[in-house]
C-alpha positions, 0 to 999 in steps of 0.5 A: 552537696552531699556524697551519696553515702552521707545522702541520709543526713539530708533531712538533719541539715534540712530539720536543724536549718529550718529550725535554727533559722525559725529560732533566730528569725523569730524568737531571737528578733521578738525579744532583742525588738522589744523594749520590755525585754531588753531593758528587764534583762539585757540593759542596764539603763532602760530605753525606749526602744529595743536592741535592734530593728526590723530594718537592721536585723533584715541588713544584718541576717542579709549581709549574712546570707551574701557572704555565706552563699558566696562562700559555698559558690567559690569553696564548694566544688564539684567533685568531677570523678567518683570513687576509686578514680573513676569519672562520676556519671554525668547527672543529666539537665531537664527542661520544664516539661521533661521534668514534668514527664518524669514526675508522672512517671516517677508516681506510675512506678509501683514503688513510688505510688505505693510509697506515695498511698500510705504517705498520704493515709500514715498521719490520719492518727495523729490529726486530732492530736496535732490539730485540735488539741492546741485549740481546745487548751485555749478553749479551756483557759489557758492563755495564748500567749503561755502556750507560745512560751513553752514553744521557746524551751522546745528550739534546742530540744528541735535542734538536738533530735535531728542530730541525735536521731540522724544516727539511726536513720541515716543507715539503709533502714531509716523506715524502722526508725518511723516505724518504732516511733508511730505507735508511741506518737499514737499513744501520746495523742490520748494522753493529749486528750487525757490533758485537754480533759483534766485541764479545767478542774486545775483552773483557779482564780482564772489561772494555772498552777506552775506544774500544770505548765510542766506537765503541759512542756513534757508533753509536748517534749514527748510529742517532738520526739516522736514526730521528729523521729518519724520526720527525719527518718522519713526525709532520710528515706527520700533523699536515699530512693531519690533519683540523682538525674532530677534529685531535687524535684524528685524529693520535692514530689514525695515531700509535697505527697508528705506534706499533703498527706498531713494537710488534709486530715487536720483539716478534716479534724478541725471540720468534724469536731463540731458535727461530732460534739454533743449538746443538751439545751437546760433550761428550755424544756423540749429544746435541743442543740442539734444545729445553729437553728435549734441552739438559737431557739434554746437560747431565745426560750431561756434555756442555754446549750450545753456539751455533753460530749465533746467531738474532740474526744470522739475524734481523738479515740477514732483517729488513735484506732485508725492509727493503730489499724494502719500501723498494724496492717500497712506499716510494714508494707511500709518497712519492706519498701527499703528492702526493693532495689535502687532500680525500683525508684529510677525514674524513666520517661516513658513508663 
């Protein structure tokens, strides 16, 4: 729907979209069903119930959806001649397995691979960060249900970053966007590991001071900025390089590769925190707490396991340093990337 010179707001549309639809299809809903909610702050009598239902936001937001949809079909319109009148080359239909015929030639082209190899291997340093580092917060104390709350502040900051971010990436270089945005990323990731440690010493009476939440909401403010930084410019770079013969199924192969090469180091991170965590049985002389075996023994004889070092912080420091390894020696390789021709991402069967 986008001419091709405004192709780099792609990933604007695509992040502010999903990000208003996540605020009024979950945030929204949550407090206008709740009856706490509405009758504290939208009624002035209280009621049973909340302002709407389940079934009546779903009818609302489907009404919605029909109107909005047919409205792009009858107003939109294709655009059958290009610029200075003449006829746009016809963008040509593939079947199924021809699609797939593509694909595979799409990843043999050196572009692509090279593109799709550090794609999978740039979000191993933030892992640990991304991943954990929500989890060992709940496991210090602070409640569940306060960390999804700070997520609500975040939506129209969410919202605002494409917007302010698209001015930059959606030029000929967006790459240098999510290569001056990488290495503060990292640095934020040990300053999560620095909050995850001071987090318990400021726990009294089985709560937390008002400012730790601040501190905690600017941090992850810092966090958004830096990865939806990198986000858009990464999708903008997508939507540049894609082939217009198979646009959509072209950028869907390289944001399934983006989404894969995030998927599979956090799972990694979750998987190793406790291999890498130290623990000391007290209370038990000659006891240890090496394995689920040996810590079921220190208990049984009156000892108890405790951590001596936590694998996250282990995680954290190694992922920052891998991080900075790849920033250095493949992040621009990475920039220079922008600099190969159109010809060099176009895809063709047979290659």
């Amino acid at each position: 729907m986008l001419s091709r010179e405004n192709v780099g707001y792609a990933s604007t549309c695509n992040s502010v979209g999903q990000t208003a639809g996540y605020f009024l299809g979950n945030v929204l809903f949550l407090a206008l069903e709740s009856a706490d909610f509405c009758n504290k702050y939208l009624r002035a009598e209280p009621k049973e119930t909340g302002i709407v239902t389940l079934s009546e936001f779903l009818f609302f937001w489907g009404v919605v959806f029909l109107v909005s949809t047919t409205l792009v079909a009858v107003m939109k319109k294709e655009n059958a001649r290009g610029q200075h009148g003449k006829r746009k080359v016809r963008e040509e239909t593939q079947s199924v397995v021809e699609t797939y015929k593509l694909l595979v030639s799409i990843i043999k082209m050196p572009a692509v691979f090279t593109f799709c190899s550090l794609l999978l291997t740039a979000k191993i340093g933030f892992s640990a960060a991304d991943t954990v580092t929500g989890l060992k917060l709940v496991e210090a104390g602070v409640p569940k249900e306060q960390l999804a709350l700070l997520a609500v502040p975040m939506v129209p900051l969410q919202i605002l970053l494409p917007l302010i971010i698209s001015k930059y990436t959606a030029g000929p270089r967006p790459l240098d966007v999510f290569y001056r945005a990488f290495p503060f990323r990292l640095l934020i990731g040990l300053e999560y590991a620095l909050l995850v440690w001071w987090t318990p010493s400021l726990k009294q009476d089985g709560e937390f001071p008002l400012y730790y939440y601040a501190i905690v909401l600017f941090s992850y403010a810092l966090h958004q900025v830096a990865l939806y930084s990198m986000y858009v410019a990464c999708m903008a770079f997508h939507a540049k390089v894609s082939d217009p013969v198979i646009g959509g199924t072209y950028m869907t192969l390289l944001n399934t590769v983006t989404n894969l090469g995030g998927n599979w180091p956090s799972t990694l991170a979750l998987w190793m925190v406790d291999p890498l965590t130290s623990k000391e049985c007290q209370g038990a002389a000659g006891q240890s707490c090496g394995s689920s075996e040996e810590a079921g023994l220190c208990v049984k004889e009156g000892g108890v396991c405790v951590t001596s070092l936590d694998g996250y912080y282990v995680e954290s420091v190694v992922c920052v340093l891998i991080g900075l390894t790849w920033w250095v020696w493949l992040g621009k390789r990475m920039r220079r990337l922008q600099d190969q021709s159109p010809a060099a991402w176009r895809c063709r069967i047979g290659q």
